[in-house]
C-alpha positions as CSV (number, residue, x, y, z in Angstrom):
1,X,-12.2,44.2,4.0
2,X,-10.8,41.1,3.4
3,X,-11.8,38.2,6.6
4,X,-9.0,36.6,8.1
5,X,-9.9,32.9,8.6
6,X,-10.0,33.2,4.6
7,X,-7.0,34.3,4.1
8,X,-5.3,32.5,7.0
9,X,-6.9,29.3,5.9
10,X,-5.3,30.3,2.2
11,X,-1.6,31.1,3.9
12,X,-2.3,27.5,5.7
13,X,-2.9,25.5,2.8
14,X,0.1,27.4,0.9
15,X,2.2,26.3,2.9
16,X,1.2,22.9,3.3
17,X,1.5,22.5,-0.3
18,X,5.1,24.0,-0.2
19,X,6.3,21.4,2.3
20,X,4.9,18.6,0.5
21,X,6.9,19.9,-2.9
22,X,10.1,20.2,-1.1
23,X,9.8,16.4,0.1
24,X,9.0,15.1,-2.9
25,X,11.4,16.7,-4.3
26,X,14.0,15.2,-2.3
27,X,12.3,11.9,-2.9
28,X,14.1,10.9,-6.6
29,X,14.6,7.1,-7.8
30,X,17.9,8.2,-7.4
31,X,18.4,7.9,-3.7
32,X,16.1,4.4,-4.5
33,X,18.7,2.7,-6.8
34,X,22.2,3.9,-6.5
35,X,24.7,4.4,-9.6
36,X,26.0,0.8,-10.9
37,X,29.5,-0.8,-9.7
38,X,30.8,-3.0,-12.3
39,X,33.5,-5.3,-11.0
40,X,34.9,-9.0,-13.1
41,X,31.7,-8.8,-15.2
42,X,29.5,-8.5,-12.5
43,X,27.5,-5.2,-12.0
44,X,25.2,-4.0,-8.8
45,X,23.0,-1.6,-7.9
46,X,22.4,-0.5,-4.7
47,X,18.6,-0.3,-3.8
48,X,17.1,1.4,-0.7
49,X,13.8,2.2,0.7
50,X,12.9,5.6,1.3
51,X,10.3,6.3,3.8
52,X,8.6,10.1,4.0
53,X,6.0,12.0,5.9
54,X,5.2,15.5,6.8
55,X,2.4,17.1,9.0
56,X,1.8,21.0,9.8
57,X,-1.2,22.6,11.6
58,X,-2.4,25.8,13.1
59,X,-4.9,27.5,15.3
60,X,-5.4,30.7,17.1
61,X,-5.6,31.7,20.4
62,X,-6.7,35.2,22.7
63,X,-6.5,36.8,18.8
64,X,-3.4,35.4,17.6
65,X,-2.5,33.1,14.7
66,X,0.4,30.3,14.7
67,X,1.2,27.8,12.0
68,X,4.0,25.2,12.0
69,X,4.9,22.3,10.0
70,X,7.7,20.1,9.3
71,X,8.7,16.6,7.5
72,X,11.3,13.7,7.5
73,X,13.0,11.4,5.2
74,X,14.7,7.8,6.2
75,X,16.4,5.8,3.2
76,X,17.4,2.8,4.4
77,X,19.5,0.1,2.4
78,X,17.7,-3.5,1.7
79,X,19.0,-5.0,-1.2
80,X,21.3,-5.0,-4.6
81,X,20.4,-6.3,-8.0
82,X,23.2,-8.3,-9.1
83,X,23.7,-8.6,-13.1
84,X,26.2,-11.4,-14.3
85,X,26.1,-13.0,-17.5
86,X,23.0,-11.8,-18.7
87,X,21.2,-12.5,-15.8
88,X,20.0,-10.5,-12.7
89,X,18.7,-11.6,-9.4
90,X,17.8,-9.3,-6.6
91,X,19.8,-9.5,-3.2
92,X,18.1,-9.0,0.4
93,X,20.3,-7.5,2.9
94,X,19.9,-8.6,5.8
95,X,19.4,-6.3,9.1
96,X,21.2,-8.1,12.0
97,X,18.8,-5.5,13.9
98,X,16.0,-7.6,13.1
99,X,17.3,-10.5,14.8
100,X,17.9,-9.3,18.1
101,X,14.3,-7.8,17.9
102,X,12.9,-11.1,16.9
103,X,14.5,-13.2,19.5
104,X,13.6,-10.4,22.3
105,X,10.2,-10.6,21.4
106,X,10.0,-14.3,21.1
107,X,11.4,-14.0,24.7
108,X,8.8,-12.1,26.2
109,X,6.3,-13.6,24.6
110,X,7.8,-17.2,26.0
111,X,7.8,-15.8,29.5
112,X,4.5,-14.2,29.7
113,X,3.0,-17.3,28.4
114,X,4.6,-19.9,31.0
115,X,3.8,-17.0,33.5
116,X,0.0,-17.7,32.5
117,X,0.2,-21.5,32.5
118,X,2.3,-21.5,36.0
119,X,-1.1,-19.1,37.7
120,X,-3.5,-21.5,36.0
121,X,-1.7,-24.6,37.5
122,X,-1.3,-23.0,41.1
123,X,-5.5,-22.3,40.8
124,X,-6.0,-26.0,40.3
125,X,-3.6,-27.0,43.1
126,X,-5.9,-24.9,45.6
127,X,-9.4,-26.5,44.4
């Protein structure tokens, strides 16, 4: 007779392994550097970052056995390598996203910090 937490364990780590192949899979240089545009003797590449992850568990309860799993994949642009007269250079593109988040941040972290100096000024007022 063959034990179940062996062979569940087995059907676990199966299919762990076949979610991770599938990602990788989908994760080729390809989606990385994109095909070359050649324009007045100037060629670029697109180039991207791709970002992955996957996860998958399972347990049992009252006698019964569950499994689950799934996984993601973001690309997202940042860049082109620019090649012009025998030369390349690589390009940042810049997120106007980032901005915004920098300058809300900077915000809060401006008000919480006169918020602190006005309470310790008030303190000193009432000694």
């Amino acid at each position: 007779m063959e034990n179940n937490s062996t062979s569940g364990s087995a059907s676990k780590s199966a299919f762990i392994e076949r979610l991770a192949e599938k990602l990788g899979l989908a994760a080729k240089s390809s989606l990385i550097y994109g095909e070359p545009v050649e324009r007045d003797g100037v060629t670029v590449i697109p180039v991207s970052k791709a970002m992955y992850g996957f996860g998958g568990g399972a347990g049992t309860k009252a006698g019964e056995e569950g499994s689950g799993g799934g996984g993601g994949l973001a690309i997202m642009p940042v860049g082109y390598i620019e090649m012009k007269q025998g030369n390349s250079r690589f390009r940042v593109i810049r997120d106007p996203q980032t901005v915004v988040k920098i300058v809300a941040i900077a915000g809060i972290v401006t008000l919480l910090t006169v918020r602190s100096i006005t309470k310790v000024l008030r303190r000193k007022d009432y000694k």
